[in-house]
Backbone bond lengths (Angstrom), bond angles and torsions (degrees), N, CA, C in turn:
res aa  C-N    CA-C-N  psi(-1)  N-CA   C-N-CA  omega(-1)  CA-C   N-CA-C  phi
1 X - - - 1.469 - - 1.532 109.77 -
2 X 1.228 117.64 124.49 1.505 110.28 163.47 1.783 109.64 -98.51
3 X 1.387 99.91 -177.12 1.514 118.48 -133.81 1.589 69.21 -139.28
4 X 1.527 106.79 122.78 1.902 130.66 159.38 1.707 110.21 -94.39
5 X 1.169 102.68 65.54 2.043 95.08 169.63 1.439 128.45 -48.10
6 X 0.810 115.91 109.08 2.103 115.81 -171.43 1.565 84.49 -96.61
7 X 1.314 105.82 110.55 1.634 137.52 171.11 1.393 118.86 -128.44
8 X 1.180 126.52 -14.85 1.541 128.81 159.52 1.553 126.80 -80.22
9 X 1.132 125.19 38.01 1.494 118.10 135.08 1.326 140.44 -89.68
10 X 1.044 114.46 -167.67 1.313 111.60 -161.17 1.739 118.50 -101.94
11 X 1.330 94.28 7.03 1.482 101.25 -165.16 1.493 131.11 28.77
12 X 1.573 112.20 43.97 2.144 111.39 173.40 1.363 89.69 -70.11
13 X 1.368 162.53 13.85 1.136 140.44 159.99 1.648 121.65 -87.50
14 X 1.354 120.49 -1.29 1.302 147.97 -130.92 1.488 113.61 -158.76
15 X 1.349 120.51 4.75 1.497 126.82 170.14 1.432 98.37 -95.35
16 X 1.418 86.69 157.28 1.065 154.52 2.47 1.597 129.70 -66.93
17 X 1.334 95.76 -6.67 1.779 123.70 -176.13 2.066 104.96 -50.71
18 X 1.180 93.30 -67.45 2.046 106.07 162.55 1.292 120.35 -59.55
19 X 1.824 135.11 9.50 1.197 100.17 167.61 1.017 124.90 -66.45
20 X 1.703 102.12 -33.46 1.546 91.14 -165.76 2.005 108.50 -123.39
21 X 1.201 114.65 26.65 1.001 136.91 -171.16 1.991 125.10 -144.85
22 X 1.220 112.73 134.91 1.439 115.26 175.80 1.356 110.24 -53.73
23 X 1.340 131.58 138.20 1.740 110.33 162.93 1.379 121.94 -65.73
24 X 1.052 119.93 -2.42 1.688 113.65 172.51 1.476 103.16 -101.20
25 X 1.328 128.11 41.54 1.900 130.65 169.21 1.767 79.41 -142.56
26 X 1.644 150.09 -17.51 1.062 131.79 -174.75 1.739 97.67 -64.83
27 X 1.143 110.79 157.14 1.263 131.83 -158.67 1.556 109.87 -118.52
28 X 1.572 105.00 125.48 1.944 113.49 -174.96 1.693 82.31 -136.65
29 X 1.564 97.09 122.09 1.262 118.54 174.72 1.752 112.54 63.57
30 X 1.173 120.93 -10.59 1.443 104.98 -161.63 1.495 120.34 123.12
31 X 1.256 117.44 -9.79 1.083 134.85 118.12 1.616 157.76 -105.77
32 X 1.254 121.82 170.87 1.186 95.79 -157.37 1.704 102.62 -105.89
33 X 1.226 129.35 -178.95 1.208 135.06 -158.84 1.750 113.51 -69.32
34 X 1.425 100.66 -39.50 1.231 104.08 177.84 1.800 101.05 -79.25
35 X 0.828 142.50 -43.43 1.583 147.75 151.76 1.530 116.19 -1.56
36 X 1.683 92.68 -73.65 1.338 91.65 -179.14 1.610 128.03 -100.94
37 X 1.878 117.40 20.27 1.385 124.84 151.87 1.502 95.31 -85.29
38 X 1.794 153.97 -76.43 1.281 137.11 -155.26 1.589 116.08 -38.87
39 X 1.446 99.59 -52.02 1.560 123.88 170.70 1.703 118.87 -38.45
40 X 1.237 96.24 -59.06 1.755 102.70 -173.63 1.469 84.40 -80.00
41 X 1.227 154.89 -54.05 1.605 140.65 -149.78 1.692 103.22 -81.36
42 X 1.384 115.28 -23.37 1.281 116.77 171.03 1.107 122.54 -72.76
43 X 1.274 121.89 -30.51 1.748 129.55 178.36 1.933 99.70 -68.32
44 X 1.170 95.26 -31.17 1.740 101.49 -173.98 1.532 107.86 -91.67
45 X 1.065 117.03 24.37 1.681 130.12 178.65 1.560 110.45 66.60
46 X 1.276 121.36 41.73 1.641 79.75 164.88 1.318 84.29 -133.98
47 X 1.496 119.75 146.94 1.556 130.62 -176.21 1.480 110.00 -133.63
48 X 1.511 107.69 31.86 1.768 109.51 168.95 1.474 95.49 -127.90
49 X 1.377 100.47 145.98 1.220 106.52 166.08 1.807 117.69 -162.10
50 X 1.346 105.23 166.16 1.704 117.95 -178.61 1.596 95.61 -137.91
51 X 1.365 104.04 128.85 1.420 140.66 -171.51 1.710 96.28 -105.85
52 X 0.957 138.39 139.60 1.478 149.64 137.01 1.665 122.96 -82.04
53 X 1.177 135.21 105.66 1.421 138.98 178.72 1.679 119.72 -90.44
54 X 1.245 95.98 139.46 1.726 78.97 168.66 1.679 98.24 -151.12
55 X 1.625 103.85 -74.20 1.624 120.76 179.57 1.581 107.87 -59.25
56 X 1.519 110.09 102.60 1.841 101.73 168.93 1.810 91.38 74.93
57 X 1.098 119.98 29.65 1.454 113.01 176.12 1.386 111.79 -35.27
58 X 2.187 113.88 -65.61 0.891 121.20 -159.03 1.741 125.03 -52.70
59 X 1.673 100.99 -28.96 1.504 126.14 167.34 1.546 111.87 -52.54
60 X 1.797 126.65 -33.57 1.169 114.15 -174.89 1.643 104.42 -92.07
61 X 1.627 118.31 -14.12 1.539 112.76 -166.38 1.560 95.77 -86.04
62 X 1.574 112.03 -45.15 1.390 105.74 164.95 1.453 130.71 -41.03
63 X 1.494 125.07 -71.02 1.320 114.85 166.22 1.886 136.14 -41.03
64 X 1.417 95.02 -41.16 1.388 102.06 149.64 1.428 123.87 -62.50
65 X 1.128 139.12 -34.34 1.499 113.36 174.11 2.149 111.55 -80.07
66 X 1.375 100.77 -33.55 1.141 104.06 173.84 1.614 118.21 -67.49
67 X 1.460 125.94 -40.02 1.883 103.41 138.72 1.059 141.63 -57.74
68 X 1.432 132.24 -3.88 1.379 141.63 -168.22 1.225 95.16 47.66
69 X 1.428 117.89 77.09 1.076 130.16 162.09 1.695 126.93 53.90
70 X 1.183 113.80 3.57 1.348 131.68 -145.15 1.108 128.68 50.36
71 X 1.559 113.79 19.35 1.535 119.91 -177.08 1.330 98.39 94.47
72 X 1.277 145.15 16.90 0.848 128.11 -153.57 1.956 115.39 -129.66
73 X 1.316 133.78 158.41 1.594 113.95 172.39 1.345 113.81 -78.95
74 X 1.305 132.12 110.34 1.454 134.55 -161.31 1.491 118.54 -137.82
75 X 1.288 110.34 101.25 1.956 122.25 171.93 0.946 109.14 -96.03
76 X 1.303 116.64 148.16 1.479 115.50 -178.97 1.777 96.02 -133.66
77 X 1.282 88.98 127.58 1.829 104.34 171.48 1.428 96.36 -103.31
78 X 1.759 108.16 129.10 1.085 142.54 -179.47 1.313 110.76 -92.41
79 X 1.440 118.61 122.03 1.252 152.46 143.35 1.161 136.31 -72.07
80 X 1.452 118.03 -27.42 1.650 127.36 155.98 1.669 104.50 3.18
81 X 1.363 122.77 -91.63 1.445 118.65 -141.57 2.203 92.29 -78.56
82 X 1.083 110.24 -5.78 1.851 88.71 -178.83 1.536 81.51 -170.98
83 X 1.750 107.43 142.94 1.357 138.85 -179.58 1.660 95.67 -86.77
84 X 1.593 112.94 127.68 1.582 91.59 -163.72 1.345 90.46 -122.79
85 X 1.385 136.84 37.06 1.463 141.21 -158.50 2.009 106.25 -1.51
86 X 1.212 89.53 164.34 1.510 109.86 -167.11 1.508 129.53 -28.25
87 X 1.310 98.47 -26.62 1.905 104.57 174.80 1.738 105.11 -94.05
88 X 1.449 112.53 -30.05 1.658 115.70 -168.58 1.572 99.32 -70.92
89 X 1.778 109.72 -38.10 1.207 118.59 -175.06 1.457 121.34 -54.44
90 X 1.776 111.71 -53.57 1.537 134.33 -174.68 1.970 95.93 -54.78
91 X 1.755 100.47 -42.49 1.573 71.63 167.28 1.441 137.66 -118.31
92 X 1.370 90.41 1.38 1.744 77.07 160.01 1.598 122.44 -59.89
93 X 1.387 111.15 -17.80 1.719 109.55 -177.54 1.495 99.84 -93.78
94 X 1.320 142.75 22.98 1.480 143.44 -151.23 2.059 79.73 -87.72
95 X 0.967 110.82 -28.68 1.852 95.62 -168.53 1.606 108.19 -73.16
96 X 1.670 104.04 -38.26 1.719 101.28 160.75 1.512 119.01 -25.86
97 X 1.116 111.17 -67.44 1.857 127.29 -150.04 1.655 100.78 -90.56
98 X 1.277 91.65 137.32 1.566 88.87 -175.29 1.874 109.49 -93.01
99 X 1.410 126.85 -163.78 1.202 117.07 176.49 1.069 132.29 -89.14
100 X 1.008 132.69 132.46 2.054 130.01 -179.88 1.743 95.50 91.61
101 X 1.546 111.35 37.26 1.755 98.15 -168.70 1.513 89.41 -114.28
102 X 1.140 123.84 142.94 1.078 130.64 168.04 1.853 107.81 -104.87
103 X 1.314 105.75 134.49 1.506 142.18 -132.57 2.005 103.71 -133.17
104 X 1.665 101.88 91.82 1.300 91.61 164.45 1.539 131.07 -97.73
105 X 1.494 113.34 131.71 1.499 115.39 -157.27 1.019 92.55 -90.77
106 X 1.881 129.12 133.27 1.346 123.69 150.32 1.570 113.95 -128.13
107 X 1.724 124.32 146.09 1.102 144.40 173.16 1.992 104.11 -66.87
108 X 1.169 108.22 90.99 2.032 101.41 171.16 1.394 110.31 -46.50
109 X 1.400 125.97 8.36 1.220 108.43 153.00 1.286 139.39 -119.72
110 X 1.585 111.15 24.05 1.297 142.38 171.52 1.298 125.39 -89.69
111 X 1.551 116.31 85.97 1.362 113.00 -176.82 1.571 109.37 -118.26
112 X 1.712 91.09 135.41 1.391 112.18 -156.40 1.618 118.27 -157.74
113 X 1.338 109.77 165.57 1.800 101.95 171.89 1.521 103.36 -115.36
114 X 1.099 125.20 28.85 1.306 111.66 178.82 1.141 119.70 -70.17
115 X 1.675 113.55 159.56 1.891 102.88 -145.41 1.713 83.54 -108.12
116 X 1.484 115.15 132.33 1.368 136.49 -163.80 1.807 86.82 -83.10
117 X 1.419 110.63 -40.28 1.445 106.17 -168.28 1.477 122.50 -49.31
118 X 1.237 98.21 -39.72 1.249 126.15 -166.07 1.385 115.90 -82.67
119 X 1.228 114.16 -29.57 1.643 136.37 147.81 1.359 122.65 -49.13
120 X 1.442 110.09 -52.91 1.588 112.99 -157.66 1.980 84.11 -79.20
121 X 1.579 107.08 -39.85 1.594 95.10 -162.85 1.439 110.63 -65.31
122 X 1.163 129.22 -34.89 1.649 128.00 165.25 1.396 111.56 -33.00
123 X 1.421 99.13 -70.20 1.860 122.18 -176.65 2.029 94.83 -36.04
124 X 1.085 119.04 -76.71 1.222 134.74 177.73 1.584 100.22 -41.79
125 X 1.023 118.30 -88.52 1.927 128.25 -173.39 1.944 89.18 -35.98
126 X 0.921 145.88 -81.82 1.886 139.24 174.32 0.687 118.99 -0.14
127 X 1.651 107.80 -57.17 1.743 136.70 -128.46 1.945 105.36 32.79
128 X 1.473 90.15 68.93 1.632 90.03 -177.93 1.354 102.22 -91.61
129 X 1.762 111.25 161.36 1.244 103.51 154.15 1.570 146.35 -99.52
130 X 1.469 85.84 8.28 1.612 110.77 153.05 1.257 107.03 -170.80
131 X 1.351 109.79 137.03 1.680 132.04 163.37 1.359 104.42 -87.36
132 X 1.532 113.38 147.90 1.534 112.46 151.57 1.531 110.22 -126.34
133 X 1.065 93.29 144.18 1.459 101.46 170.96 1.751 107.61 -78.99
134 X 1.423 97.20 120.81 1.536 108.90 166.13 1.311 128.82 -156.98
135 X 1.648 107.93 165.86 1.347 110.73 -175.72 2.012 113.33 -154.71
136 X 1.298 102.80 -175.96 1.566 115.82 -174.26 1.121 107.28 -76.90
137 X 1.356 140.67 102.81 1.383 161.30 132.28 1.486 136.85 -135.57
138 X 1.338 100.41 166.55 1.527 107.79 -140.96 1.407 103.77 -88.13
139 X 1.312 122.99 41.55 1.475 150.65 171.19 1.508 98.12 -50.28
140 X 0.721 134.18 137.15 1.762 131.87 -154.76 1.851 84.29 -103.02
141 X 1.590 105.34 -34.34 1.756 102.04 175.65 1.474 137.26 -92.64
142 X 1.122 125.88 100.07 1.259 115.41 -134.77 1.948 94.42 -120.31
143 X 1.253 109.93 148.48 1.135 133.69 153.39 1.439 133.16 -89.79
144 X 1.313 115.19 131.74 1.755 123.86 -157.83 1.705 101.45 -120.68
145 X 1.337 99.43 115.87 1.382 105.22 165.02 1.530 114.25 -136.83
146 X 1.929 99.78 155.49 1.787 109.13 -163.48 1.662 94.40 -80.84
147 X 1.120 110.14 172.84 1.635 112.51 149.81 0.775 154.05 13.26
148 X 1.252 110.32 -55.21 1.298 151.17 164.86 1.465 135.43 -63.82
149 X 1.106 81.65 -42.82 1.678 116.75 173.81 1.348 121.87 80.10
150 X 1.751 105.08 35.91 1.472 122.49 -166.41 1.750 83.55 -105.40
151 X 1.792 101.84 143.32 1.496 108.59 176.58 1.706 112.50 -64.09
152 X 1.248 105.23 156.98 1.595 104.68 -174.83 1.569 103.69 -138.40
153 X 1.493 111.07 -34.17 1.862 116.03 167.49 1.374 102.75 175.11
154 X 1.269 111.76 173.86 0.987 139.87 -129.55 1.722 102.44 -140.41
155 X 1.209 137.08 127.54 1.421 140.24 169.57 1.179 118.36 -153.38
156 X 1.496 111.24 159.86 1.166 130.69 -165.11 2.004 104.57 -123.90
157 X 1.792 109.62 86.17 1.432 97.71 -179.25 1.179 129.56 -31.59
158 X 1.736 114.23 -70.24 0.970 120.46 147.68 1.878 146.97 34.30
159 X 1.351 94.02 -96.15 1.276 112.03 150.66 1.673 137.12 -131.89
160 X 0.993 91.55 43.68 1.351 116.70 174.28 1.654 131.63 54.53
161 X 1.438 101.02 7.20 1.571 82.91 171.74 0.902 140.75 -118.49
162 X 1.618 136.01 160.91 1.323 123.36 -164.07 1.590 101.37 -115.09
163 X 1.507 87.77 166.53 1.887 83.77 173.88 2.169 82.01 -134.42
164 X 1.289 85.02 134.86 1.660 104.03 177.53 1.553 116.83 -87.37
165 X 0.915 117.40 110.98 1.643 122.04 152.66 1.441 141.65 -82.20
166 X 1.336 104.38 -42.99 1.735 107.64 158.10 1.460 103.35 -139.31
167 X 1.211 113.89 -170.05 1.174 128.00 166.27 1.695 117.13 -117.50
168 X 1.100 140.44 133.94 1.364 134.65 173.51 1.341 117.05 -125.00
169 X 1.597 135.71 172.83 1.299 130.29 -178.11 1.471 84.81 -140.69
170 X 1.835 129.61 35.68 1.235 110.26 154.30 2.104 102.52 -109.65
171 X 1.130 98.58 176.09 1.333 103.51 173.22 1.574 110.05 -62.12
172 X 1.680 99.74 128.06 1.843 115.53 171.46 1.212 106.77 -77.93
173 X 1.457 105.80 153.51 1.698 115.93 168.52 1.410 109.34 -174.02
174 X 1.998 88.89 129.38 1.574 117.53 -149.74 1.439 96.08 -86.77
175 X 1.936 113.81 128.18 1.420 118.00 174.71 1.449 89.52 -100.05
176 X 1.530 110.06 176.52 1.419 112.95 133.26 1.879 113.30 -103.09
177 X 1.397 98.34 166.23 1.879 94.90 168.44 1.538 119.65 -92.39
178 X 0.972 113.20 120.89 1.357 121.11 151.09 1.438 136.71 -34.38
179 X 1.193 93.43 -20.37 1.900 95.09 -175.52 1.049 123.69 61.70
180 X 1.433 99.81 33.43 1.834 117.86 172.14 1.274 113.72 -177.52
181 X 1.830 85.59 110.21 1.600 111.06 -161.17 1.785 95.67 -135.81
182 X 1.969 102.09 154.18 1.404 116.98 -165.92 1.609 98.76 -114.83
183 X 1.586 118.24 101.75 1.743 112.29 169.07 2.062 93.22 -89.59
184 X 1.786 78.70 172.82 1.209 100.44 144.71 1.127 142.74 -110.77
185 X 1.202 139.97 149.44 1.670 109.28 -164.07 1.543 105.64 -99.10
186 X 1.359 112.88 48.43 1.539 128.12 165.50 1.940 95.95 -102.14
187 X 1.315 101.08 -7.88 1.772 93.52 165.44 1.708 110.30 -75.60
188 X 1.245 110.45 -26.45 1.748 93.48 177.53 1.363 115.48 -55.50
189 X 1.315 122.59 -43.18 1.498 107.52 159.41 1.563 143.91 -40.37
190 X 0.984 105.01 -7.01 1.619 118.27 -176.02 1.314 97.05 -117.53
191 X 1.537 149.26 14.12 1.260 110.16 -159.15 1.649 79.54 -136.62
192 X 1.784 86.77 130.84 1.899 114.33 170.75 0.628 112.56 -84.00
193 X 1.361 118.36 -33.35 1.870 110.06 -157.88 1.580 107.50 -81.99
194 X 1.275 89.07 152.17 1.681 105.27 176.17 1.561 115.06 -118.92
195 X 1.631 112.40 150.82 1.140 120.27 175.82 1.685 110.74 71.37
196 X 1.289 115.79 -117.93 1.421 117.89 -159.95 1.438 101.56 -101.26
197 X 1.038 120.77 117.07 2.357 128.66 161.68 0.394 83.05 -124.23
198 X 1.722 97.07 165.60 1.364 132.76 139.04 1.457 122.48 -68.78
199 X 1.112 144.77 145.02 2.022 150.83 -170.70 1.537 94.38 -72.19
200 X 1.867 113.23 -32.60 1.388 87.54 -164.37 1.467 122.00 -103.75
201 X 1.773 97.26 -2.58 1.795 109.94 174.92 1.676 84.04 -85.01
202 X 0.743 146.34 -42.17 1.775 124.46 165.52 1.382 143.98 -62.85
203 X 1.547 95.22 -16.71 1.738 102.63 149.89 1.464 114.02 -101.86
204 X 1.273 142.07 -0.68 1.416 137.68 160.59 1.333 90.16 -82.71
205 X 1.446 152.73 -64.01 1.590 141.92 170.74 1.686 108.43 -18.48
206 X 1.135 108.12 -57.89 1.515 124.38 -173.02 1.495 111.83 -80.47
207 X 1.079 108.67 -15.29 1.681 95.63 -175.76 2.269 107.16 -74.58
208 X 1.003 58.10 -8.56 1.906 64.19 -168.47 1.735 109.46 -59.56
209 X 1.337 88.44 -26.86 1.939 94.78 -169.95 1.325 102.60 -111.42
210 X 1.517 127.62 -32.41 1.539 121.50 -141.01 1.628 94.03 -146.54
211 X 1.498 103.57 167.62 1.728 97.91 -156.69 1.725 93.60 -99.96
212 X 1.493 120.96 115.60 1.021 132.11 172.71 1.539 106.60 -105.18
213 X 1.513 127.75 94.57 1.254 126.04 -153.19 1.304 117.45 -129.00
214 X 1.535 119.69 162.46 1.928 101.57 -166.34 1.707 96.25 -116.22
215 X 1.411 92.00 157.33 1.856 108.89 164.65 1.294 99.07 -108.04
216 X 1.653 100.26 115.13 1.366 84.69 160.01 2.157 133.89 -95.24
217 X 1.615 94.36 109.41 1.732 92.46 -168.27 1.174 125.67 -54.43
218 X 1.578 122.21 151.29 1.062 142.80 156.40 1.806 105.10 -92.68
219 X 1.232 116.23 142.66 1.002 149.76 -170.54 1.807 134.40 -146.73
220 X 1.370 125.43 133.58 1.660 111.75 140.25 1.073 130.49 -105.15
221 X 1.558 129.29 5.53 1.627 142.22 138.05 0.992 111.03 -145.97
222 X 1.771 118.20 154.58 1.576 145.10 -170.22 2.045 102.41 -149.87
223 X 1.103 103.00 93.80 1.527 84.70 164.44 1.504 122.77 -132.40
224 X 1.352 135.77 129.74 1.160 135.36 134.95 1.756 135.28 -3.02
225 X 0.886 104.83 63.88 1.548 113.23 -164.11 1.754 103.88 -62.56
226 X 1.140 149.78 -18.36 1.370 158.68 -130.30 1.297 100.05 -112.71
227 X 1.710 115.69 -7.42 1.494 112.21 -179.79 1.819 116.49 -100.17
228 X 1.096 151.98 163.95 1.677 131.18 159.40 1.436 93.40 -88.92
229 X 1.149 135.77 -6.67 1.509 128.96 169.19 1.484 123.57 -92.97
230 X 1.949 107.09 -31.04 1.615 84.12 154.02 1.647 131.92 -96.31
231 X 1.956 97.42 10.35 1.698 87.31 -172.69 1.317 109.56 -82.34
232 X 1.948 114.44 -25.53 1.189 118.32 149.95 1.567 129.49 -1.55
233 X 1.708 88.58 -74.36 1.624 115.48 167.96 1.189 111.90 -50.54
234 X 1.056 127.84 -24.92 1.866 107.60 -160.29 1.620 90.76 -112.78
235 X 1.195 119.72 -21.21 1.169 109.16 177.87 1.618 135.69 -64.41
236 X 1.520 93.25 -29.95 1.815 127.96 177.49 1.497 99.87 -78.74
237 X 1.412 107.60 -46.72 2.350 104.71 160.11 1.358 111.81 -46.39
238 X 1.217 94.19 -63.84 1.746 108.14 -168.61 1.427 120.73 -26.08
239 X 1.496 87.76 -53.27 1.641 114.46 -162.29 1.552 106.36 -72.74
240 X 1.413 115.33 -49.44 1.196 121.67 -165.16 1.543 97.61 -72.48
241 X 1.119 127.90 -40.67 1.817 128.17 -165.65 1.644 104.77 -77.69
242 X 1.258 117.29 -2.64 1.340 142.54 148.61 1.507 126.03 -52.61
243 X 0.999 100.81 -34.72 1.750 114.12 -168.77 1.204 110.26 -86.36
């Protein structure tokens, strides 16, 4: 299985940290963000991967050749000329991934131990065409699934709106996402949209026909790296699980 790293944003959640740097070269403990997702996904076997570039691209191809990759098999689909957020991204890299491959998506600013194994075997045991990894937090954006644990919509507490995908008459129950989710790349067949989406108005599109379904993770840390208030946090983890 290879591993899709979404490393081309722009990190405004994360400045002053992104002026002059990608958020996947910002640095937790001494390494940097993209460092310690190849690292943790490599200990869990998978040693292929596709990177997406955009912000400070040249900064992430550079550091990558100057690790030798981390040892690792590493393409990078370029984003340079247009930011194609998370669904435009999955396919502009669609020539990477071959067919019938199942494809784990991760956010470089998601640092975590959640067990991929345990992920991919759900994904597999379904035969879904995408799992997400999720769980209970106070994510103001929340994802709704029936029973089943097939998506049904999508809301924003916040300000209130939802976007609907199915309808069900079993009991709902609100995850948040993790930012680390398993397709298959039997989704390129389904997908209209062109240029720039969102991943998740294209799996609420898709949930209507095909099983877009959640894991819910177990964990002993999950953090949001995209904040200076939660890298704070992960840094004061970091350190201590160190000792």
């Amino acid at each position: 299985m290879k591993a899709f790293i979404l490393a081309a944003g722009l990190g405004t959640r994360l400045k002053p940290f992104t002026d002059n740097k990608p958020k996947a070269l910002v640095s937790l403990s001494g390494k940097t963000f993209l460092e310690h997702t190849v690292l943790n996904l490599k200990v869990q076997g998978i040693n292929n991967f596709v990177i997406n570039v955009h912000h400070f691209a040249d900064q992430i191809t550079d550091f990558l050749k100057e690790k030798n990759n981390l040892n690792c098999n590493i393409q990078i689909s370029d984003e340079r000329a247009e930011l194609l957020d998370t669904g435009g991204a999955l396919l502009h890299a669609k020539s990477y991934f071959s067919e019938n491959e199942n494809i784990l998506i991760y956010n470089v600013d998601i640092f975590s131990d959640i067990n991929i194994y345990e992920l991919t075997k759900c994904h597999k045991k379904n035969n879904a065409l995408v799992t997400l990894a999720v769980h209970k937090s106070n994510s103001s954006r929340k994802l709704v699934f029936d029973k089943n644990m097939q998506l049904c919509l999508w809301k924003n507490i916040k300000t209130g709106e939802i976007k609907t995908a199915r309808k069900s008459e079993t009991k709902l129950t609100d995850f948040a996402f993790t930012g680390i989710h398993i397709i298959n790349t039997e989704i390129f067949r389904y997908i209209t949209e062109t240029s720039k989406f969102s991943i998740i108005d294209l799996y609420l599109r898709l949930a209507k026909k095909h099983k877009i379904l959640a894991y819910e993770t177990n964990y002993n840390y999950w953090f949001d790296l995209g904040k200076p208030e939660t890298l704070k946090l992960a840094e004061i983890y970091f350190n201590n699980m160190q000792l």
